[in-house]
N, C-alpha and C positions, 0 to 999 in steps of 0.2 A: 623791280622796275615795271612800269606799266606807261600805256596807252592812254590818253586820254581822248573823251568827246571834244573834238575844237569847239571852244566856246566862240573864236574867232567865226568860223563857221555860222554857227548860232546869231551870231551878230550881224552876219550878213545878210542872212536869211531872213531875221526880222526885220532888218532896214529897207530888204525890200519887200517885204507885206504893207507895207504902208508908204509908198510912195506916192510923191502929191502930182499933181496935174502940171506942174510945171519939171519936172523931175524926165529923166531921161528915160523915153519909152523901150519896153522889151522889146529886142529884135523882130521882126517880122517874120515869122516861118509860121508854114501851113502846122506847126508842132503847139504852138503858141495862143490858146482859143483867147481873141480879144476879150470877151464876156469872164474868163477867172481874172486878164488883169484887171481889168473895172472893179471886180470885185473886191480887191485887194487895193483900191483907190478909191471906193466907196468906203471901206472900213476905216481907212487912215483918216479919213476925213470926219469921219462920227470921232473917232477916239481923241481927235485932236480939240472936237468942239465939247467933251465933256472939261467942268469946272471939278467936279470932284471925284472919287471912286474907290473902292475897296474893292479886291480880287484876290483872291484864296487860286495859288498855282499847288498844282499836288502833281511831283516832277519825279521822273523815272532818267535816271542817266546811266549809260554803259563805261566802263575800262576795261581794254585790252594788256592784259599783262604779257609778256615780252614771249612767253610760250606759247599765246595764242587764247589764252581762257579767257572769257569774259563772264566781267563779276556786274552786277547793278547795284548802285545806291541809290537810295529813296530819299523824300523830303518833301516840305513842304511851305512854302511863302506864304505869307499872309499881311501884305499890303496896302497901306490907306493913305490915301493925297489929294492935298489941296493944291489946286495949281492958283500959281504959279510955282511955289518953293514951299510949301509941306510937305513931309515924306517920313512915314513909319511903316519900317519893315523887319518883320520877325522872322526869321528863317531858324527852320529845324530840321535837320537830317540826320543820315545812321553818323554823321562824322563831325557834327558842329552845331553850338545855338548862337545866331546871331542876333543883334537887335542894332537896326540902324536907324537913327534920328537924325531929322534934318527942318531947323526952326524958322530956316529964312536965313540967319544970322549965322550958325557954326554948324557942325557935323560932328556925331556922337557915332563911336562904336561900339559896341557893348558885347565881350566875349563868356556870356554865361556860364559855361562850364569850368572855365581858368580864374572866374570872375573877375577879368580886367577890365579897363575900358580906356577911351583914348578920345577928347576932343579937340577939333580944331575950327577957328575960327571962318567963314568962308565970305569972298566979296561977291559970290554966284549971286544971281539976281532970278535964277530958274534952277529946277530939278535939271533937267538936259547940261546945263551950264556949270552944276556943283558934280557930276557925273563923271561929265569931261576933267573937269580940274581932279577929281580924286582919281581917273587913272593913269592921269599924265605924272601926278607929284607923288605918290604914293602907288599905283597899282591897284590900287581897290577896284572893285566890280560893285556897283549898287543892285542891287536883286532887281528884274522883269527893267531893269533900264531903260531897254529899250520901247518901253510904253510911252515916255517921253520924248523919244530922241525921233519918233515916227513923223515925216516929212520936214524932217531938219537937211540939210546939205548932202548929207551922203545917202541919203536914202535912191534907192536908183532900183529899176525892175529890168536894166538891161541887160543883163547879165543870166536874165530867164532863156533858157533854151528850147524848154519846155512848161505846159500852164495846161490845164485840162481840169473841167468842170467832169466831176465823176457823180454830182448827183445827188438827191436828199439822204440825209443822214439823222441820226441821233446820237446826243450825247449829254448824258445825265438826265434824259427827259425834255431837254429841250433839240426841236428841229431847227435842222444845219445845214446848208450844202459844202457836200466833200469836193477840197480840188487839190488836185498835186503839181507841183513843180520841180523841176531838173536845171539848176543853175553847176557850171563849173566845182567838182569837189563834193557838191552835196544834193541830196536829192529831201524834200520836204513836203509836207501835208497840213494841209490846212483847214479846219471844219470852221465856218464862218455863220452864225448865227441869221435865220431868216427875219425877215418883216424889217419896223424900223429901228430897231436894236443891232446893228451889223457888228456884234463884238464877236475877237477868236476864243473860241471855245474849246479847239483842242489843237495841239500842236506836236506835228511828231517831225524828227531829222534825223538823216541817214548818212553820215561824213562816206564818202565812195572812195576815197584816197585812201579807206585803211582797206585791206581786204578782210577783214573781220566784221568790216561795216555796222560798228557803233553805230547807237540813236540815242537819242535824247528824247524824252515825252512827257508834255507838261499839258494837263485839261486842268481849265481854268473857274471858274465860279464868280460871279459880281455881281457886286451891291453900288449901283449908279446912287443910293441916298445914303449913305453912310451918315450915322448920327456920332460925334466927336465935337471937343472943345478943344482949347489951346494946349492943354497939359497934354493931348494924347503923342505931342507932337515935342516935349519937354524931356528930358533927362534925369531923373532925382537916382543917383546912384549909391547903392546899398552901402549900409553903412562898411562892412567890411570890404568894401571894393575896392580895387587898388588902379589908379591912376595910370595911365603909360601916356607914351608919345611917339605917334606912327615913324616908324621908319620910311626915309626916300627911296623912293624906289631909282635903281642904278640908272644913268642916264645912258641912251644910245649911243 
């Protein structure tokens, strides 16, 4: 038995890194430096006006096994979308290879290692919008999701108790300003790329409900001009592939 990172957590955390301007302000306390939330509404606001993008996440995530030991798995996403509704995403780690396609019109999964796969048709008219319906009907999680879902409805920074600009940084070579946050449950870091590129470049979380205090840690890499055609974004499944059909997920 073991412990895991809340990716719930994780969800939260990034829905409120990008909160939009009309979105519900973090609380007020001298704890809270207005200048990191901006920062985190400056960046929402770049990421939401790019039309296309590639990002290479290279993620570090913790479990607590029931004795107390903490193990890490590694991996690594390598994602590329056209907005509105393209999306290709490779994921590989110590535990799975996935490959997720999404053409506008249906939604591919592709389970490497088992060599299944599974398509379903979709009426989503957005990445955000095919996201929501695969975890509502199914459970799936789409990789970096939340890239998309940034100053959608639930995105909210009120919930920050704490927001502190810690100061220039680097990461991979490129300069960043470090800032941290302490919302309920979790405590997060955030390296936010300077000049007029405000992309996050490195992301680290701390769940504080376990006392073990798991993290999760994903530095990011992007390509704002990604060169691709239609097929990047297509399904041709191997000839000995075998076909499945997702499972619903139980309903509440």
């Amino acid at each position: 038995m073991r412990r895991s990172f809340s990716k719930g957590a994780l969800l939260g955390a990034i829905l409120a890194v990008a909160a939009p301007a009309y979105a519900q302000p973090a609380a007020k306390s001298a704890d809270v430096e207005p200048a990191a939330i901006a920062a985190l509404e400056r960046m929402g606001t770049y990421l939401r006006s790019l039309k296309a993008l590639q990002v290479v996440a290279e993620t570090s995530t913790e479990e607590v096994l029931e004795d107390g030991l903490k193990v890490t798995y590694s991996g690594t996403t390598d994602l590329l979308a056209e907005m509105p509704n393209r999306l290709r995403a490779d994921v590989k780690s110590d535990r799975q290879e996935r490959l997720y396609l999404y053409d506008g019109k249906s939604f591919t999964l592709f389970a490497r290692r088992v060599n299944y796969y599974a398509t379903v048709p979709t009426a989503a008219t957005t990445t955000a919008e095919l996201a929501n319906a695969l975890e509502d009907k199914y459970g799936i999680e789409v990789p970096l999701v939340d890239l998309f879902r940034w100053g959608g409805p639930r995105a909210t920074t009120s919930e920050i108790t704490i927001a502190t600009d810690l100061g220039p940084s680097v990461v991979g070579g490129t300069t960043c300003q470090h800032y941290a946050f302490r919302q309920p449950g979790l405590d997060w870091q955030l390296w936010v790329q300077l000049g007029d590129f405000p992309l996050p470049r490195k992301l680290v979380l701390t769940t504080t409900t376990d006392e073990a205090r798991p993290q999760h840690t994903a530095v990011y890499t992007w390509n704002l001009a990604p060169s691709f055609n239609a097929a990047a974004f297509t399904f041709d499944p191997p000839a000995d592939a075998r076909k499945i059909v997702f499972a619903e997920a139980a309903k509440q």
